[in-house]
C-alpha positions in Angstrom: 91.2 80.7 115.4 90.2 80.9 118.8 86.6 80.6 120.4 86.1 83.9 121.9 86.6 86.7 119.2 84.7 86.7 115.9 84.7 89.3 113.0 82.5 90.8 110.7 84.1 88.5 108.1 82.2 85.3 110.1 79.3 86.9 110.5 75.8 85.7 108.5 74.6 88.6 106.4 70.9 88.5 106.4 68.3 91.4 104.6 65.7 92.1 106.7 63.3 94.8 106.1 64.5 98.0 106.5 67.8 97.0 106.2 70.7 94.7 106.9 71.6 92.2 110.0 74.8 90.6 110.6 74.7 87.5 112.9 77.9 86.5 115.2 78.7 83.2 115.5 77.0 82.0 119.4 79.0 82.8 122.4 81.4 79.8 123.5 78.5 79.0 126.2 76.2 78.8 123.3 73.3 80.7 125.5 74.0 84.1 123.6 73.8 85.3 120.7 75.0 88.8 118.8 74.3 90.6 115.5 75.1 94.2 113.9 71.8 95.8 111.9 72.2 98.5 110.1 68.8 100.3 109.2 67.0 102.4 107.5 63.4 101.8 107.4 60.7 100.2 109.3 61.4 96.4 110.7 58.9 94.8 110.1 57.5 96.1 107.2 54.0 96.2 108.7 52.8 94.7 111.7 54.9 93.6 114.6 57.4 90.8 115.8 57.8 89.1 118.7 60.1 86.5 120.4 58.4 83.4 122.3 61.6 82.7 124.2 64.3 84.9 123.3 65.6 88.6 125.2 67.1 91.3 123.0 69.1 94.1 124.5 69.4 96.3 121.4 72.1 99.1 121.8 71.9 102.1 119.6 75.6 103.0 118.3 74.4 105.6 116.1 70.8 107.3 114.8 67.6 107.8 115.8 65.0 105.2 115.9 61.2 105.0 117.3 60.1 102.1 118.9 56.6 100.4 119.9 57.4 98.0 122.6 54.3 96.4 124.1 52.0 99.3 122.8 54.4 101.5 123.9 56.2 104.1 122.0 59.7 105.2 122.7 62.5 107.4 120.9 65.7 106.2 120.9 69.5 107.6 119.9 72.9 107.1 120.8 73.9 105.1 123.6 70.5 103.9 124.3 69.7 100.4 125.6 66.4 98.9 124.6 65.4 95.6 126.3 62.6 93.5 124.6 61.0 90.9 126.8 59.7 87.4 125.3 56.4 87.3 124.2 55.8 91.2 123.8 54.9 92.5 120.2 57.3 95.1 118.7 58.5 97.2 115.9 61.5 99.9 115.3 61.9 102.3 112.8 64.2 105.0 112.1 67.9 105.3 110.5 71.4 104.5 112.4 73.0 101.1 113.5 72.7 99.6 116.6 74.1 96.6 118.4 71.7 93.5 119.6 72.2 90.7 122.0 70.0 87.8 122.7 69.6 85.8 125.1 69.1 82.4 125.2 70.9 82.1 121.6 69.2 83.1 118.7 67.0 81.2 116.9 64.3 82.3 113.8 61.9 79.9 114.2 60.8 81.1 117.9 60.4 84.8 116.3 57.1 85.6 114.9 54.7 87.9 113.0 52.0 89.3 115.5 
């Protein structure tokens, strides 16, 4: 197996609410990470999250989804980008799949309940 291509098979199935995240194996460089979600829901349940350190670039592959980024609401679809900065509160709900990468790698214990 090489260091540079991993599949679904190696991926760590999580729940989260609202649905279901897949975390990649880090990048060779170990600074990024990537994960699948597919949702359909509200994440989080109530209340918002929000990253101390970390950047995720969520791309929508397919659905719609609402956002509150910062106080902020936005509407996202299909072939949308969504950058959240550290330290900003958010939430996203709606139904569809997107694509997230983070950046430095991920790690749970700098994401929080705000």
């Amino acid at each position: 197996m090489n260091n540079y291509l991993f599949t679904r098979n190696q991926a760590k199935k999580y729940d989260i609410a609202g649905g279901v995240c897949y975390l990649y194996p880090d990048s060779p460089t170990e600074r990024l990470s990537a994960a699948y979600v597919e949702q359909s829901g509200r994440y989080p349940e109530e209340g918002y999250r929000q990253n101390e350190y970390c950047t995720e670039a969520m791309f929508i592959i397919d659905g719609v989804f609402t956002a509150s980024v910062g106080g902020e609401i936005h509407r996202l679809e299909s072939g949308d980008v969504l950058y959240v900065q550290p330290k900003t509160p958010y939430s996203i709900e709606g139904a569809g799949k997107t694509f997230v990468f983070i950046e430095p790698k991920w790690n749970s214990d700098q994401n929080t309940q705000v």
